[in-house]
C-alpha positions in Angstrom: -14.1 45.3 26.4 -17.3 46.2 24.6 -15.7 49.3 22.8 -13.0 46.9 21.3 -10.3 48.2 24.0 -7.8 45.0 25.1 -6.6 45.1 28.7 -4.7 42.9 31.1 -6.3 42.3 34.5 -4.7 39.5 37.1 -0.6 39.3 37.5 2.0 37.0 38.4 1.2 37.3 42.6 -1.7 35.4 43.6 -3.3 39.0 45.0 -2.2 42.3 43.9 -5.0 44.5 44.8 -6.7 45.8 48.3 -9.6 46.6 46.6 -11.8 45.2 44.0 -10.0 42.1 42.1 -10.9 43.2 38.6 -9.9 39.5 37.2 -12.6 37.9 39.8 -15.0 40.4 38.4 -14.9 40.0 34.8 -15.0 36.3 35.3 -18.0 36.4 37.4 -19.6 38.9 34.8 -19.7 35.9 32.2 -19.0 37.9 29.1 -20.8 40.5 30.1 -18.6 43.0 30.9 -16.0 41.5 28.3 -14.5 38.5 26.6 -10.7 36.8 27.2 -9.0 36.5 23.9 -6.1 35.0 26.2 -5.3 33.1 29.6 -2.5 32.0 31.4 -2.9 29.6 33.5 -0.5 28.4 36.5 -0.6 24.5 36.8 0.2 23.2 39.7 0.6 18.9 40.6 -2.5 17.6 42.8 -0.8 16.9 46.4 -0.6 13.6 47.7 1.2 14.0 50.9 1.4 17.3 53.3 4.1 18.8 55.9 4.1 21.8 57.4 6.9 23.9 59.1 6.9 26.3 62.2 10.0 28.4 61.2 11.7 30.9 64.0 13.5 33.7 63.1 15.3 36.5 65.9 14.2 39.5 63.1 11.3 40.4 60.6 14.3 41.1 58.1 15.2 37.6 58.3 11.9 36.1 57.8 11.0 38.0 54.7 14.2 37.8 53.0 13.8 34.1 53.5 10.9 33.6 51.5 11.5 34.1 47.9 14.9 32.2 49.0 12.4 29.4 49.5 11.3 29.3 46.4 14.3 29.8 44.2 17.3 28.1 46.2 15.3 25.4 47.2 13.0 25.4 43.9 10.2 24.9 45.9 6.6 26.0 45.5 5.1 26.5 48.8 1.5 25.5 48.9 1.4 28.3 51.7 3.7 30.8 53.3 2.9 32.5 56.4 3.8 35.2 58.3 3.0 36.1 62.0 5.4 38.7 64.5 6.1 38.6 67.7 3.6 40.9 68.9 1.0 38.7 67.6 2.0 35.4 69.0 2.2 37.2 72.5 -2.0 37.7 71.5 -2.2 34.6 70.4 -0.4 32.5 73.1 -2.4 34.5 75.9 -5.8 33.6 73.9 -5.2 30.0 73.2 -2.9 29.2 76.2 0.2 27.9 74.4 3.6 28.8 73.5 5.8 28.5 70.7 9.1 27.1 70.0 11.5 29.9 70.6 8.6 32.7 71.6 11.3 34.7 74.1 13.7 35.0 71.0 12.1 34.6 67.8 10.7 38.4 66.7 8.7 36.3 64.0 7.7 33.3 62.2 6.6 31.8 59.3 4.4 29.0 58.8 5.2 26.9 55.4 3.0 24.4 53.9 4.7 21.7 51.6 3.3 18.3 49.5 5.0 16.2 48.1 3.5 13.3 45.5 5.4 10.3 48.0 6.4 10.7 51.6 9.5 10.9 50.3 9.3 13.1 48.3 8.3 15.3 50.7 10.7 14.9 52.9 13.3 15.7 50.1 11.6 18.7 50.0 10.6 20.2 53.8 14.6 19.2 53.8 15.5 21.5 51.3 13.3 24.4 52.6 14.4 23.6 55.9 18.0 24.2 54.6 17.6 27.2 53.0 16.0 28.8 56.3 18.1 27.9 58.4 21.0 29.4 55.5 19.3 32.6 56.0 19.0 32.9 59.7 16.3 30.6 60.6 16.5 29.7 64.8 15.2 26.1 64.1 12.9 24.5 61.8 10.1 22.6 63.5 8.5 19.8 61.1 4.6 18.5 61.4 4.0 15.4 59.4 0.8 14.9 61.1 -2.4 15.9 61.4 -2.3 16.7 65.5 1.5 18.3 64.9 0.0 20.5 61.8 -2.9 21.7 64.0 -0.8 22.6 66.6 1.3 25.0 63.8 -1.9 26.3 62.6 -3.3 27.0 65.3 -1.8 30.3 66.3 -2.0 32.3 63.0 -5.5 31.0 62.2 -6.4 32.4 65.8 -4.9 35.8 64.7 -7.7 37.9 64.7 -9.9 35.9 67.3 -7.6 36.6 69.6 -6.7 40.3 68.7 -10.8 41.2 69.4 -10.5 39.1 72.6 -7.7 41.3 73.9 -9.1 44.4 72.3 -13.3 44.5 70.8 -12.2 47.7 69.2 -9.2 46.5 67.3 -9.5 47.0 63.1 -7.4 45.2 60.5 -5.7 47.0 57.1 -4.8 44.8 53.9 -1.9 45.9 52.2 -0.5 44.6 49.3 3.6 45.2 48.2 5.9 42.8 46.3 7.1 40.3 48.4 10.9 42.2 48.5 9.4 45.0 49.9 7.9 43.8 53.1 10.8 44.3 55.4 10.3 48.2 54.5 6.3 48.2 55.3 7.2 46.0 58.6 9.6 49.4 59.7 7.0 51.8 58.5 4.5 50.3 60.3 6.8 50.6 63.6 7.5 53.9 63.0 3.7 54.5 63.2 3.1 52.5 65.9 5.8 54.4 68.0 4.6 57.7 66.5 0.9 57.1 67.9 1.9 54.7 70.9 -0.4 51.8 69.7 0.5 48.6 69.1 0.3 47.2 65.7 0.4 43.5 65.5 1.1 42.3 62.0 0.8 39.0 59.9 0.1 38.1 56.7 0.6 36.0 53.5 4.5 36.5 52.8 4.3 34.5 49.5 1.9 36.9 47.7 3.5 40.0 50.3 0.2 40.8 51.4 0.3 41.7 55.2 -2.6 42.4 57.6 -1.3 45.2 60.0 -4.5 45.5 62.9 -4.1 48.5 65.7 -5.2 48.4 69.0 -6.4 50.6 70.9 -4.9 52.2 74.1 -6.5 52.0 77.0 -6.6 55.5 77.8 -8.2 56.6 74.6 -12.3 56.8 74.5 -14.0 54.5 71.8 -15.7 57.7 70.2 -12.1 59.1 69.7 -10.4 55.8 68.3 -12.4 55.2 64.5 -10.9 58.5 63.4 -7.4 57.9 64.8 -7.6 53.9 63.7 -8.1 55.4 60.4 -5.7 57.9 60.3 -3.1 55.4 61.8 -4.4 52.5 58.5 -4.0 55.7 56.1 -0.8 56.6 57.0 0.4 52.8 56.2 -1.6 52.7 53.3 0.1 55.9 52.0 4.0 55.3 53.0 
């Protein structure tokens, strides 16, 4: 800093703010607001070839827990890990008119992205993911090794909120941010809530860097001019658990 102090900004998850990102900021300021005396850098090999996985699970517990299994059983780093709940692929399916593997079972999913530098390569690898979910209560692994098949996985999460507004124009979307390991606990504090006011709360998120987007709706029997003030109430009391 400009009065000589030394601090350390960024951290080992990809996003571990809800706010401003400090780290973006100071690089965007372009010595302006300070200098870095030292960087760490996480290098990564440039893809070649790209599978992604549509992963069932019957509980939220399940899901989580299964994603830093991911990457130290298997010793695999994801290019992507997502997470999406029941409630949401209910929204989802009714917006884009689909279904997914295992949606009368499966209380939620996660979507991983893998490369590999040589189609074997990735194979050996969505094998060894595949493996570990199933190890840790996975319903089935579903494999897309194309372009139409990885659409098809895509599709729902990147629908998300598309198809939340659809069902409800009012509905408002949090960003919280915990370590991965403490998900399961935000997933039941956010039920809690959503029992506690009677909304629903459909959730989903980036699992890998345990960042989750929880997005109430409102009822039907409570007037717009009443629901900012209880949306926000409701997003506080998440934010604040």
């Amino acid at each position: 800093l400009p009065t000589g102090e030394i601090i350390e900004i960024g951290g080992k998850r990809r996003k571990d703010s809800s706010g401003y990102s400090v780290l973006r900021l100071f690089v965007g300021s372009e010595g302006t607001l300070g200098i870095f005396t030292k960087i760490y850098l996480n290098l990564v090999p440039e893809p070649g070839k790209v599978a992604d996985l549509l992963v069932p699970f019957g509980s939220v517990n399940e899901a989580i827990y299964a994603v830093p299994k991911i990457m130290t059983k298997s010793k695999v780093l994801p290019v992507a890990v997502e997470f999406i709940d029941r409630l949401s692929v209910r929204y989802c399916s009714a917006y884009t008119n689909s279904m997914l593997p295992y949606q009368d079972d499966a209380d939620a999913y996660l979507i991983v992205q893998l490369d590999g530098k040589t189609k074997e390569d990735l194979q050996d690898t969505y094998e060894k993911v595949g493996n570990t979910c199933l190890e840790n209560g996975a319903l089935e692994v579903f494999v897309a090794d194309n372009k139409f098949a990885s659409e098809k996985i895509w599709n729902m999460r990147r629908n998300w909120l598309e198809a939340l507004k659809v069902a409800d124009p009012y509905v408002s979307t949090g960003d919280v941010v915990v370590p991965v390991s403490e998900i399961p606990a935000m997933m039941e504090i956010i039920e809690t809530v959503s029992k506690e006011y009677d909304v629903d709360i459909p959730c989903a998120g980036h699992a890998a860097d345990g960042n989750i987007h929880p997005a109430p709706m409102k009822p039907t029997d409570t007037l717009p001019s009443e629901w900012k003030s209880l949306m926000e109430e409701i997003l506080g009391k998440i934010a604040v658990a």
